[in-house]
C-alpha positions in Angstrom: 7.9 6.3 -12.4 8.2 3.0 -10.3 6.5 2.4 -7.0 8.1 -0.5 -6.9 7.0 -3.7 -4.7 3.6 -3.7 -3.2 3.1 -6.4 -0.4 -0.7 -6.9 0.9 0.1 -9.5 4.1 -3.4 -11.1 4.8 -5.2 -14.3 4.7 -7.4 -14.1 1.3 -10.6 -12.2 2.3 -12.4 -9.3 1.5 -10.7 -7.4 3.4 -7.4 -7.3 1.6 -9.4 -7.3 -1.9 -11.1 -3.8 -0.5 -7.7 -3.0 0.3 -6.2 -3.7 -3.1 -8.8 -1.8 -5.2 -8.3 1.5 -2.9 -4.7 1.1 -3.2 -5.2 0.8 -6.5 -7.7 4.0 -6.7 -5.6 6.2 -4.9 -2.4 5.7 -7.3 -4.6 6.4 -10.6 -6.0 9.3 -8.7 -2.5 10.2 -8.0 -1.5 9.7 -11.9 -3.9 12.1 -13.0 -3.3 14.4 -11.0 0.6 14.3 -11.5 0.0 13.7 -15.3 2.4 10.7 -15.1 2.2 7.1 -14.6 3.4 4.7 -11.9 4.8 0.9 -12.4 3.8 -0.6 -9.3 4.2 -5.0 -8.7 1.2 -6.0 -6.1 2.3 -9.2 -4.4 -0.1 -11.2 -2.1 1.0 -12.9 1.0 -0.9 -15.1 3.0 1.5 -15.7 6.0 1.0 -13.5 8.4 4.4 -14.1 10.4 5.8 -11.6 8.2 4.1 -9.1 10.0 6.1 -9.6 12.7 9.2 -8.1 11.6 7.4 -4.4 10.8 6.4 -5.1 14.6 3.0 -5.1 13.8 -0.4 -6.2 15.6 -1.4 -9.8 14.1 -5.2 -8.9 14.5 -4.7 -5.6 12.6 -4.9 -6.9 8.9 -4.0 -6.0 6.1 -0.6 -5.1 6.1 0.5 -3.3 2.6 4.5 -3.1 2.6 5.6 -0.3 0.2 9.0 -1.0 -0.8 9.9 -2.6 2.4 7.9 -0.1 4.7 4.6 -0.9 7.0 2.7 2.2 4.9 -0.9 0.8 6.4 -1.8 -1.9 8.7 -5.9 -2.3 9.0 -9.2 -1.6 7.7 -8.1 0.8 4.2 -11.2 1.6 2.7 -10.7 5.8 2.3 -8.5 6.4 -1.4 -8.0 10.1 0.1 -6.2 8.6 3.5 -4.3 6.2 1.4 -3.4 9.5 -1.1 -2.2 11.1 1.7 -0.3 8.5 3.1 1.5 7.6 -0.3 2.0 11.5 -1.1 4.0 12.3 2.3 6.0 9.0 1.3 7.0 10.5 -2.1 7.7 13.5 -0.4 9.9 12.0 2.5 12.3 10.0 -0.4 10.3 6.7 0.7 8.9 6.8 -3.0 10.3 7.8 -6.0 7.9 11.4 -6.8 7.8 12.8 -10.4 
């Protein structure tokens, strides 16, 4: 399975590192519990006028794009949100699911 591109808009900081690992967390939680793995590409972009064309609030970084759609835009530090969030894009043909 491919999740495709994975695109963490955000000047380098902790922030977007945290964000990372729990992205990262919630799609090896997701793995296991589908019993399949996921090719995924994380990309790191420090320019944040990128942002502006998912219409999104400058101050709220990060921004992780999933295959060209705003899936979070701020503070991700719960894996079971982020689940959540990636799950109900599989299921809505955002991301490609089993």
């Amino acid at each position: 399975m491919d999740f495709g591109t994975i695109e963490i808009i955000c000047r380098p900081c902790s922030k977007c590192r945290k964000a990372e690992e729990v992205l990262i967390k919630a799609i090896r939680l997701l793995e296991s519990e589908y019993k399949t793995s996921y090719k995924y590409d994380i990309k790191r972009n420090s320019d944040l006028r990128q942002a502006a064309k998912y219409s999104a609030n400058i101050s709220c970084t990060p921004f992780i794009i999933i295959n060209g759609n705003l899936a979070f835009a701020g503070k991700v530090t719960d894996v079971n949100a982020v689940r959540y969030i990636l799950l109900s894009m599989m299921r809505s043909n955002r991301l490609p699911f089993r």
